[in-house]
C-alpha positions in Angstrom: 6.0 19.5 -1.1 3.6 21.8 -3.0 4.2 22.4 -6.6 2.9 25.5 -8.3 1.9 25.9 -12.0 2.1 28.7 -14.2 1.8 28.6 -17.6 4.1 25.5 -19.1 6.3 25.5 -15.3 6.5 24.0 -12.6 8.3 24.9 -9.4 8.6 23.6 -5.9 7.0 25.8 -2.8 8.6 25.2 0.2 9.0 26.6 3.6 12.3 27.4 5.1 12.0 27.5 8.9 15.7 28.9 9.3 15.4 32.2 7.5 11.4 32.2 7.9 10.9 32.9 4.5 8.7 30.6 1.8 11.1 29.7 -1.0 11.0 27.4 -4.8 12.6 26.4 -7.8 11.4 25.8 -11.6 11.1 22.0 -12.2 12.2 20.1 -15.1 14.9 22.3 -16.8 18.5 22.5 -16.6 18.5 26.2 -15.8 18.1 27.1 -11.8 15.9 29.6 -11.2 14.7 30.6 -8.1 12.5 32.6 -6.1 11.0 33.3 -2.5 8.9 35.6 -0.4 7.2 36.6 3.0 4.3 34.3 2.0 2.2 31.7 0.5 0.1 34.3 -1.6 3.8 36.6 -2.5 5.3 33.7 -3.3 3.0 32.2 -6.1 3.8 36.0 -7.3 7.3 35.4 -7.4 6.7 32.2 -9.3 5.0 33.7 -11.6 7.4 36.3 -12.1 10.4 34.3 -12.0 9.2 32.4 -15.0 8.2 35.9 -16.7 11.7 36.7 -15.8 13.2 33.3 -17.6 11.4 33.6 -20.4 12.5 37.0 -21.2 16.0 36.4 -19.9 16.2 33.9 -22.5 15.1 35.9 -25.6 17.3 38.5 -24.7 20.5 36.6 -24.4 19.2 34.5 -27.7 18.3 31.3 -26.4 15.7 28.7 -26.6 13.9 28.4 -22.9 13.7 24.9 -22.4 10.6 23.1 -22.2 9.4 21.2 -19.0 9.8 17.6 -19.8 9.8 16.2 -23.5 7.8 13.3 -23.2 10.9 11.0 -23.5 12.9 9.1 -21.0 15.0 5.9 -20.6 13.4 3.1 -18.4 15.4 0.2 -17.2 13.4 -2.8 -16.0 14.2 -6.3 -15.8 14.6 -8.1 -18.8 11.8 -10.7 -18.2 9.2 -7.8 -17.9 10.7 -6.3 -21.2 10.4 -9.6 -23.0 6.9 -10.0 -21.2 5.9 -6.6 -22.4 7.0 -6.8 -26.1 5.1 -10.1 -26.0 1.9 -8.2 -25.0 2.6 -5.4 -27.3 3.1 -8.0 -29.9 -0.3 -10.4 -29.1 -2.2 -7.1 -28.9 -1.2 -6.0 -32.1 0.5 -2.4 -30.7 3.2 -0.5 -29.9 6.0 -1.4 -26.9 5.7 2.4 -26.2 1.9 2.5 -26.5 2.1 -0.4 -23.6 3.8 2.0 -21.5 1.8 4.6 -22.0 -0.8 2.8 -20.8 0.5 1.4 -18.0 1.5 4.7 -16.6 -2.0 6.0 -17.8 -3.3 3.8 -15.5 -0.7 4.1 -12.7 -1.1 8.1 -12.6 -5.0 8.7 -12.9 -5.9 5.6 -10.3 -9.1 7.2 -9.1 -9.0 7.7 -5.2 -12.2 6.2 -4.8 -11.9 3.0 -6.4 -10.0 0.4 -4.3 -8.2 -2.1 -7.0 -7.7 -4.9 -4.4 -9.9 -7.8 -4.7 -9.8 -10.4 -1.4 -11.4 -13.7 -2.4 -12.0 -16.6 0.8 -13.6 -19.5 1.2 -15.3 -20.1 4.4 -13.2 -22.9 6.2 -15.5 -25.7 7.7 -16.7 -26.1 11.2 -14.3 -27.4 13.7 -17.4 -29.3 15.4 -18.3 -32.8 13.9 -22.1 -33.4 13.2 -23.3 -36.4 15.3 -25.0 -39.0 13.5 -28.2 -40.5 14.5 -28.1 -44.4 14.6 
């Protein structure tokens, strides 16, 4: 799935084969708002209106438009990589959330071009005995 980006938003771009039509939906807020068109081209259009739309829907009515994402969330993992993380956190003299930050940091800007996997081997020695001069 493509995602297209206009100003703060986010919203899907898909194609729908039954209708023929290209079609979306804003990302990340509790609102649905949608939009679709003849094209690729029209329908980053109607993206871009659609959110135009939402944010002017919403001052008119009085309300807040809601933000994509916050920048919190709850993560559950097990509890001996919690404890091992608040350990690190601890040792390295920082935050639990400033861990996480980093490992995700690291998980979502992996360059492409850098392969992270190391292989190590020892050559195995030769099936063939040496013969010994006597």
């Amino acid at each position: 799935m493509d995602i297209l980006k206009y100003k703060e938003y986010e919203g899907t771009a898909e194609l729908d084969m039954t209708r023929r039509i290209c079609r979306g939906k804003l990302l990340f807020i509790d609102d649905l708002v949608t939009y679709e068109a003849a094209s690729p081209t029209e329908l980053q259009m109607e993206f871009e209106a659609a959110v135009d739309d939402y944010v002017e829907t919403c001052a008119t009515v009085g309300k807040e438009p809601q933000k994509p994402l916050k920048g919190q969330f709850n993560v559950r993992i097990p509890p001996a990589l919690h404890k091992a993380a608040t350990l690190k956190a601890l040792t390295d003299n920082i935050s639990l959330n400033d861990v996480v930050v980093r490992a995700m940091d690291a998980f979502v800007n992996v360059r492409a071009d850098s392969n992270q996997n190391i292989r190590a081997s020892q050559p195995e020695p030769s099936p063939i005995p040496r013969l010994r001069r006597i």
